[in-house]
MIKEKE-229607 format. One record per atom (N, C-alpha, C): residue number from 1; residue in one letter; atom name; x, y, z. Coordinates in Angstrom, 1 decimal. Example, Ala and Ser with C-alpha at 12.3 -4.5 7.8 and 13.67 -1.06 7.14 Angstrom:
<1, 'A', 'N', <13.2, -5.7, 7.8>>
<1, 'A', 'CA', <12.3, -4.5, 7.8>>
<1, 'A', 'C', <13.2, -3.3, 7.8>>
<2, 'S', 'N', <12.8, -2.2, 7.1>>
<2, 'S', 'CA', <13.7, -1.1, 7.1>>
<2, 'S', 'C', <12.9, 0.0, 7.9>>
***
This chain:
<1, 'X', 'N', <2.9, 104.5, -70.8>>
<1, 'X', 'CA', <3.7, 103.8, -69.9>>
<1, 'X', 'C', <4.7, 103.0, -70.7>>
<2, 'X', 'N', <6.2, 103.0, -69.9>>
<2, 'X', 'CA', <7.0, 102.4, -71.1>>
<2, 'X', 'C', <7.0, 101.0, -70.6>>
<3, 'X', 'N', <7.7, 100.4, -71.3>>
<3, 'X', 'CA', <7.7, 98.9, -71.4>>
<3, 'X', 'C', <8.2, 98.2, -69.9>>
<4, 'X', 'N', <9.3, 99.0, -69.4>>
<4, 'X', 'CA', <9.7, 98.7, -67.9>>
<4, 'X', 'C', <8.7, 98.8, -66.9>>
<5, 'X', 'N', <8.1, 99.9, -66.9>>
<5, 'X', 'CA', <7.1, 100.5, -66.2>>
<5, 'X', 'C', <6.1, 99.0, -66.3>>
<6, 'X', 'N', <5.6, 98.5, -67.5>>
<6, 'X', 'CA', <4.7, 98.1, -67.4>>
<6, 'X', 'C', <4.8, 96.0, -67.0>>
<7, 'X', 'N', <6.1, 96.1, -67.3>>
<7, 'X', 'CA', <6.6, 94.9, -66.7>>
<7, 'X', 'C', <6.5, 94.7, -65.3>>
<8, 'X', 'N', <7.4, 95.6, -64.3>>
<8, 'X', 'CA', <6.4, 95.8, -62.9>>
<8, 'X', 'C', <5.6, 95.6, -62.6>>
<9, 'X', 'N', <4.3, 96.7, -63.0>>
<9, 'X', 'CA', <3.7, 96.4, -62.9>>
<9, 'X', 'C', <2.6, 94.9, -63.1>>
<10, 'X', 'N', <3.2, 94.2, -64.2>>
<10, 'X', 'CA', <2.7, 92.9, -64.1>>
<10, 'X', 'C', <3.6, 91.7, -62.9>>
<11, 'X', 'N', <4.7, 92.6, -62.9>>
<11, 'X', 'CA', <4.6, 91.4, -61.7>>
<11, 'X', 'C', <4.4, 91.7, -60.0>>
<12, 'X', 'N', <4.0, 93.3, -60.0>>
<12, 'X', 'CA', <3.2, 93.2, -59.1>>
<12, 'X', 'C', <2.0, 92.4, -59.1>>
<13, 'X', 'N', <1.6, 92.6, -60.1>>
<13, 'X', 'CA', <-0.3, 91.5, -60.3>>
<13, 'X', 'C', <-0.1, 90.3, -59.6>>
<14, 'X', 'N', <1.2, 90.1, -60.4>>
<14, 'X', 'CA', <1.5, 88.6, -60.8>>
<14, 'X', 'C', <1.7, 88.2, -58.7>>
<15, 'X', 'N', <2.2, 89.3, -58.2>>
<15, 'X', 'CA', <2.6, 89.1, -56.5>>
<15, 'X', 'C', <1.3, 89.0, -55.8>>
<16, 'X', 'N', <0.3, 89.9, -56.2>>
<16, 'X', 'CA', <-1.1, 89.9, -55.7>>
<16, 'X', 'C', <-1.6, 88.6, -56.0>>
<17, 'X', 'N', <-1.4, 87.8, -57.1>>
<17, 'X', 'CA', <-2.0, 87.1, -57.6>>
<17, 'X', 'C', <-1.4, 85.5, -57.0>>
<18, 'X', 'N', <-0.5, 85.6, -56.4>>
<18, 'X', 'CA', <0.4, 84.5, -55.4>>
<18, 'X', 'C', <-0.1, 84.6, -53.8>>
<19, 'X', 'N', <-0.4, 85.8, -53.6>>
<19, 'X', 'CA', <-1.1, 86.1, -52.2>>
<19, 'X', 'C', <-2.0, 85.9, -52.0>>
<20, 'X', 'N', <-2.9, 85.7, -53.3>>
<20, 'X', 'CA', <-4.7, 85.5, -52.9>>
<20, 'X', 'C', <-4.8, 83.8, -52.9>>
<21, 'X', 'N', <-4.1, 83.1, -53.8>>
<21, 'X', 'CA', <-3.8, 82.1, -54.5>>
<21, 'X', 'C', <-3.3, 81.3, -52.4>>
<22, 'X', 'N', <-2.6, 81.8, -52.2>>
<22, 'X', 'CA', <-1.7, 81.3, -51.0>>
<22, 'X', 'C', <-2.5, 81.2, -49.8>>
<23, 'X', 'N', <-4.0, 82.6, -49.3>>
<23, 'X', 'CA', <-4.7, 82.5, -49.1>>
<23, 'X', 'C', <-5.8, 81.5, -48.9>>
<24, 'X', 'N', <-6.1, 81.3, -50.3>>
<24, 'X', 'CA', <-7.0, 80.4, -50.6>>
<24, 'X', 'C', <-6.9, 78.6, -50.0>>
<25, 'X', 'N', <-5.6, 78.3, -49.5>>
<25, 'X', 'CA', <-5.1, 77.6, -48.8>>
<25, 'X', 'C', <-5.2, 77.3, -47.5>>
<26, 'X', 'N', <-5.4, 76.1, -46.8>>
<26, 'X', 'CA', <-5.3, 75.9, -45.6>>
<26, 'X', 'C', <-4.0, 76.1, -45.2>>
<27, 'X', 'N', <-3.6, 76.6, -44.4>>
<27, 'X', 'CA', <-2.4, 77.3, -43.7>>
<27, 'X', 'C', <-1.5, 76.3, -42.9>>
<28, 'X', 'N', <-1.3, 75.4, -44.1>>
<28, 'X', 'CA', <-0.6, 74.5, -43.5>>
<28, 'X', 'C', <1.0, 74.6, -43.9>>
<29, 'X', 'N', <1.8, 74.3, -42.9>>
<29, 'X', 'CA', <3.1, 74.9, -43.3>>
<29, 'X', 'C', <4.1, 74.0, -44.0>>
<30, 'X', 'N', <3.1, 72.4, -44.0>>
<30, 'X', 'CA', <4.1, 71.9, -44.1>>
<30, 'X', 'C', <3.6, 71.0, -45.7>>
<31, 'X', 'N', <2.4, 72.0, -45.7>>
<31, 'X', 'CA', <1.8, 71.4, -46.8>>
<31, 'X', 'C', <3.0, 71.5, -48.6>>
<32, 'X', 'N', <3.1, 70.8, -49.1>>
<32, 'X', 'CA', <4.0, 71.2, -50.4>>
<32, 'X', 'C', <3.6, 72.4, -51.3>>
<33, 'X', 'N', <2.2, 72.7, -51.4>>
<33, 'X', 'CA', <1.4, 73.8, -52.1>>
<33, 'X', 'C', <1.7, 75.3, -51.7>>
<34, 'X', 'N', <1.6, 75.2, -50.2>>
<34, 'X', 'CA', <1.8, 76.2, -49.4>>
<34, 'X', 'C', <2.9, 76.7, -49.6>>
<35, 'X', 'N', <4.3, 75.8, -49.2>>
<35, 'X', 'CA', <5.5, 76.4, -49.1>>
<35, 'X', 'C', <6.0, 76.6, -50.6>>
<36, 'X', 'N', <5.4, 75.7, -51.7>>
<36, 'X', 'CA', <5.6, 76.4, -53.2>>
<36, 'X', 'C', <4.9, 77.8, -53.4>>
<37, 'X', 'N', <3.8, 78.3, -53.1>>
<37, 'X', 'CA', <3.4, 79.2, -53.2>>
<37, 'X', 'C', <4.6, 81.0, -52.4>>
<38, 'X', 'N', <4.7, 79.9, -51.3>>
<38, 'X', 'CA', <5.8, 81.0, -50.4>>
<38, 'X', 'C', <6.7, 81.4, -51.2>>
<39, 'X', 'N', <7.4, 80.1, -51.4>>
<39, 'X', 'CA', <8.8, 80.5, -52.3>>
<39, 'X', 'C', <8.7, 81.1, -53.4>>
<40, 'X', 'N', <7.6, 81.3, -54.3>>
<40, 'X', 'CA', <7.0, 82.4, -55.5>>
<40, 'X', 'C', <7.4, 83.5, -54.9>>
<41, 'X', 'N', <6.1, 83.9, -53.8>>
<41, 'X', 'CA', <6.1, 85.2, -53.1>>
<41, 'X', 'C', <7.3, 86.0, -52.6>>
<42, 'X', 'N', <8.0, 85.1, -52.1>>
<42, 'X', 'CA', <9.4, 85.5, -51.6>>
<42, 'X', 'C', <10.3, 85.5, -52.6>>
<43, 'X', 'N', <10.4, 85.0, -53.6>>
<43, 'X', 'CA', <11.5, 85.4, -55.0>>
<43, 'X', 'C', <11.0, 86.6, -55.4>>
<44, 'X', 'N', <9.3, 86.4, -55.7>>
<44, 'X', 'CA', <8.7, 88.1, -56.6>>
<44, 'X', 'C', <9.1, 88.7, -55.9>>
<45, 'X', 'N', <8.8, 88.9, -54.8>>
<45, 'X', 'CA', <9.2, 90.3, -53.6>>
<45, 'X', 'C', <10.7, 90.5, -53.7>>
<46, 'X', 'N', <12.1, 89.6, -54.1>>
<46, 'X', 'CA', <13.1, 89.9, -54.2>>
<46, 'X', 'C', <13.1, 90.5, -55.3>>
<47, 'X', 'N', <12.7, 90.1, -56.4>>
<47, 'X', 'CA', <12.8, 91.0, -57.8>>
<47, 'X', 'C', <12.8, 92.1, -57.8>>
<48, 'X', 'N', <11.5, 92.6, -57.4>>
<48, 'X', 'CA', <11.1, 93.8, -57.4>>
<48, 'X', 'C', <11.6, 94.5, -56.8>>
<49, 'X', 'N', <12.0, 94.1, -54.9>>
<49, 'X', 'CA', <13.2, 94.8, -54.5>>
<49, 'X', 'C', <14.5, 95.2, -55.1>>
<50, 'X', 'N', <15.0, 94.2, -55.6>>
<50, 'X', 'CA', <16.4, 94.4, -56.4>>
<50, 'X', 'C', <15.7, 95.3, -57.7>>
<51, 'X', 'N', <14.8, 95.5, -58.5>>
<51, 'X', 'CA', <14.6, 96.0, -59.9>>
<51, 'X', 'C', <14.2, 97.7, -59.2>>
<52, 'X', 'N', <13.6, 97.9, -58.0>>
<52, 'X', 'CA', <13.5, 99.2, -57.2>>
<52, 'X', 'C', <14.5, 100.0, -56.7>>
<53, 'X', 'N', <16.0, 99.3, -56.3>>
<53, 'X', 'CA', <17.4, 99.6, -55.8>>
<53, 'X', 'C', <17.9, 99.9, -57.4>>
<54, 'X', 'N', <18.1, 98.7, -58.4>>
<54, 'X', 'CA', <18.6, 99.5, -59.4>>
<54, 'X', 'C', <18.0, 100.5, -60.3>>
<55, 'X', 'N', <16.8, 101.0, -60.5>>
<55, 'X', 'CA', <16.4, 101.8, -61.1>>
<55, 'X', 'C', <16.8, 103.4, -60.4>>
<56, 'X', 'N', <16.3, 103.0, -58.8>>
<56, 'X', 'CA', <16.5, 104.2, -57.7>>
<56, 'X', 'C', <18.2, 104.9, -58.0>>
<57, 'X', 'N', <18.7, 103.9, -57.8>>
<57, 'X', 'CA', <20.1, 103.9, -57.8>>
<57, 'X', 'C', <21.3, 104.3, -59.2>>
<58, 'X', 'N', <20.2, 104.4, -59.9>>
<58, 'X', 'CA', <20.6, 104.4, -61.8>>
<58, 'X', 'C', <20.3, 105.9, -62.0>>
<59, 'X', 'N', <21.0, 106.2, -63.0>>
<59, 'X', 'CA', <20.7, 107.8, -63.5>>
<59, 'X', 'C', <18.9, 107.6, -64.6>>
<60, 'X', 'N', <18.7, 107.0, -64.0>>
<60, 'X', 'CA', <17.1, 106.9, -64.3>>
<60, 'X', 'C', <16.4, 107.7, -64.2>>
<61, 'X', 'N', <16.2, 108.8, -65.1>>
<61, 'X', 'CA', <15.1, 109.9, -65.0>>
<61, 'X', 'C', <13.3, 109.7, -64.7>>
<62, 'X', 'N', <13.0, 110.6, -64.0>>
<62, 'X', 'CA', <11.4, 110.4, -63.3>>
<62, 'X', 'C', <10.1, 110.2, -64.7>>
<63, 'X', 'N', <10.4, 110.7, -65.6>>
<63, 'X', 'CA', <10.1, 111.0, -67.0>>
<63, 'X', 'C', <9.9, 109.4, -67.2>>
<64, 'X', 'N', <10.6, 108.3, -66.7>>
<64, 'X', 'CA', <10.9, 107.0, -67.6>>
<64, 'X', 'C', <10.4, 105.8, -66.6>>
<65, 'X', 'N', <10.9, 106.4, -65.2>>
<65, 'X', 'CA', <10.3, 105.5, -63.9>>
<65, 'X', 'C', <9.3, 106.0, -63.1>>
<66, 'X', 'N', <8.3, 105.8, -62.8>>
<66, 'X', 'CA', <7.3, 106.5, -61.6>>
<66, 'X', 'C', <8.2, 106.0, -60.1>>
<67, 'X', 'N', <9.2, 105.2, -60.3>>
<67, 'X', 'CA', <9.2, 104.9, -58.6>>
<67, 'X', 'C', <9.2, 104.3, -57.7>>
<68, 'X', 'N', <9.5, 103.9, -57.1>>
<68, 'X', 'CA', <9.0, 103.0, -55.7>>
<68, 'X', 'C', <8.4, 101.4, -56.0>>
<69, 'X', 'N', <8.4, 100.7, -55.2>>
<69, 'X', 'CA', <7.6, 99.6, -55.8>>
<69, 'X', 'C', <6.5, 99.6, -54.6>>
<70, 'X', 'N', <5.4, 99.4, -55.4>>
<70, 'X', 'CA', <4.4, 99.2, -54.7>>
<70, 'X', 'C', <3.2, 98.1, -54.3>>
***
């Protein structure tokens, strides 16, 4: 796996790891913890969207990217 490849993949973890975390939380909306937790989730999910557009969108061969974010 190359080094890109495996950066992703750690901040997918790193997204799983904000959702269980956010979870573990009383669902309170107005709690400070909660909506810090959000605003993680919703930046990682931007990253990864934007780092999924540019690779998709780059003469990035399959050889170097697996793809998709998942």
């Amino acid at each position: 796996m190359n080094p890109l490849n495996q950066l992703l993949e750690y901040i997918k973890i790193h997204r799983i790891s904000l959702i269980q975390d956010n979870a573990n939380l009383i669902q309170d909306t107005n709690a400070p913890d909660w909506n810090f937790l959000q605003g993680q989730i919703i930046g990682v999910e931007h990253i990864l969207s934007v780092a999924d557009d540019i690779l998709m969108s780059s003469n990035f061969d399959d050889i170097h990217y697996s793809g998709g974010i998942h």
